[in-house]
N, C-alpha and C positions, 0 to 999 in steps of 0.2 A: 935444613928442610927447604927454605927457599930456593937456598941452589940447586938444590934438587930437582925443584918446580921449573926453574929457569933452564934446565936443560933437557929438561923434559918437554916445554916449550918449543925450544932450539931443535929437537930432533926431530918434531913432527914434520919438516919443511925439508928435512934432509931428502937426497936423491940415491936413494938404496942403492941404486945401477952402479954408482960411484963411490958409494964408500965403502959397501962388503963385497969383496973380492967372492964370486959363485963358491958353491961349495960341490966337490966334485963328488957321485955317487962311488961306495967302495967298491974296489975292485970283484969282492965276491958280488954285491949287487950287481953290477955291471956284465957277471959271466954266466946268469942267472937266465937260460932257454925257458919262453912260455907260448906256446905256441898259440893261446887262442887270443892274448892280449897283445902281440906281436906285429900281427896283423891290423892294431885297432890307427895308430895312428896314419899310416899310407893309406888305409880306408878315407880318415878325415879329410886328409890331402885332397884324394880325389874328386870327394864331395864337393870341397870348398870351390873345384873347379867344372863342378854344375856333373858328375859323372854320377847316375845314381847305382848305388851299392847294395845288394842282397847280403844282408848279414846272416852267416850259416855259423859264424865263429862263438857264438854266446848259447846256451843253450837255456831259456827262458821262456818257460811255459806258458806261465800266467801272462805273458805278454799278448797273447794269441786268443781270438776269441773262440769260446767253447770250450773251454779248458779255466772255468773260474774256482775261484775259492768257496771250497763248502761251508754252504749259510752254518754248520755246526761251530765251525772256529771262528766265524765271521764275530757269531755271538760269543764265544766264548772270551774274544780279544775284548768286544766292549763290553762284558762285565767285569773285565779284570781290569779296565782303566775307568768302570765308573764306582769301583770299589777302593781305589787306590795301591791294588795287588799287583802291583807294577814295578819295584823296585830291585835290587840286585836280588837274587837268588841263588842259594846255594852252588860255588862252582862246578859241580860234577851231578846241577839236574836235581832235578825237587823229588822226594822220594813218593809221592804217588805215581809220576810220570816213569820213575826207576821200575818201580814196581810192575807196571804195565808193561812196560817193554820187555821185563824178564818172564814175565809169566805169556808175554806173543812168544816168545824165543823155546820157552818152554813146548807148548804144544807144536816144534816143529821137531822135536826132540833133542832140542841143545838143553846141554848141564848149566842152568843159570840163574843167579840170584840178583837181589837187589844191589851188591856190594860189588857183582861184576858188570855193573851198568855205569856208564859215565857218558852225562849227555852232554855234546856240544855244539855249536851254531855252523850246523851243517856239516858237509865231509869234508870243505878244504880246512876249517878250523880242526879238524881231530887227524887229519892228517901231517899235521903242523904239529900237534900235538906228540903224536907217537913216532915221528919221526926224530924231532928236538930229542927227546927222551930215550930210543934206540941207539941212533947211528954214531959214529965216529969218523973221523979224516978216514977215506981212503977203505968206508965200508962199499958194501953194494946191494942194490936193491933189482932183485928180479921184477919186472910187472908184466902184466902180459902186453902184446904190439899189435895195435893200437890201443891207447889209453889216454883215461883224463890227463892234461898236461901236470898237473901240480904231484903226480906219480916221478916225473921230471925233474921238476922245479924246486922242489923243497929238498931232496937230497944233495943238489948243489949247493944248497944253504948254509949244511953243515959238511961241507967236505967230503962230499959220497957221490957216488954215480948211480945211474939205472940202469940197466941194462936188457932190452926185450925180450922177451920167449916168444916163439912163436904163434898164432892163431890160425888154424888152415881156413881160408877164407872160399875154399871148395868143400867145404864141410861144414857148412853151418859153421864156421869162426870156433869152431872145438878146438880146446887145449891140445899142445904138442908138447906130450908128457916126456917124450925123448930128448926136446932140446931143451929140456927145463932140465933133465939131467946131464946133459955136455955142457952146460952152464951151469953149473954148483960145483965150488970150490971155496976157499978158506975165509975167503973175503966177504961171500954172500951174508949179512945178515938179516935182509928181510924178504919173504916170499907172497909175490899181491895176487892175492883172487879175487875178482873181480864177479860179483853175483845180483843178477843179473850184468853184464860186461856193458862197460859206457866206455866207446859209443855201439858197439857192434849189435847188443842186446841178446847176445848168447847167453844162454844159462845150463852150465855145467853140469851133467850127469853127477847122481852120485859117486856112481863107479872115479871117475873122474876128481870127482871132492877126495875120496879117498886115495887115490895116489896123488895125491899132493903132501899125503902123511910120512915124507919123506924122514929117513932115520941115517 
């Protein structure tokens, strides 16, 4: 135990730079496209030499005045941290909160229960989710062109590509149901609707939800 302590001692003083050789990111990390964090560093660069930078690359509401947090959750956060109701929570979402969301889903006419609700911290964490969980080397992910970058990103993760479908950007950014069909082949396995579409902010006919019911 002493020696223990004595080397423990001894290492506090050590010069990291010099005795662990860097550790290189892996090569999947390293081939890993993200368009909006991408940009973030040569942003910094700039700054550092006095150039000032309009950030369009993050999209952050709350950041911006006139766009605050409604007093309803404001309070609802500090009675759950002055009750101690703060702790880990069920992984797939507390079942009153399941509840709610199935029965909003409900009155838009979707078939849905409590058991088909799985809450998670926001959409790039459930995108993460159902992608780890679908895809395989050398699947493919249709999404529609232009889209959130993590549409991107997270298929490279696992071995998969994206590939875009069209949006006619002379037409209100409407689905191009024809090159969604010159792109479906063996490889596709996931198809992204995007409702309301970020960034374009189209929102998809029904007519349009429905051919997407591809067989």
């Amino acid at each position: 135990m002493e020696s223990l302590r004595h080397s423990i001692r001894h290492v506090k003083f050590l010069d990291c730079e010099n005795v662990f050789n860097p550790i290189e990111a892996s090569k999947r990390a390293a081939a890993i496209e993200y368009a909006i964090r991408d940009v973030v560093v040569p942003a910094i660069e700039l700054e550092k030499q006095g150039h000032e930078i309009i950030r369009l690359n993050i999209g952050d509401p709350l950041a911006y005045e006139g766009l605050q947090t409604p007093s309803h959750m404001i309070e609802a956060y500090k009675s759950a941290l002055d009750s101690q109701d703060n702790g880990y929570g069920p992984s797939y979402g507390i079942s009153p909160l399941r509840r709610a969301i199935a029965s909003a889903e409900k009155k838009k006419g979707w078939k849905c229960s409590e058991d088909d609700v799985y809450v998670t911290h926001g959409v790039t964490e459930a995108l993460q989710i159902i992608f780890a969980a679908f895809l395989e080397p050398g699947d493919t992910v249709l999404a529609p062109g232009p889209h959130y970058p993590p549409y991107m990103a997270y298929p490279q993760m696992y071995g998969a590509k994206t590939i875009e479908y069209k949006l006619n950007s002379q037409d209100g950014w409407k689905i191009d149901i024809n090159d969604i069909r010159s792109k479906m082949d063996d490889s596709v396995r996931l198809l992204v609707l995007i409702n309301p579409n970020n960034p374009t902010g189209n929102v998809p006919t029904k007519q349009e939800i429905d051919d997407f019911n591809f067989h």
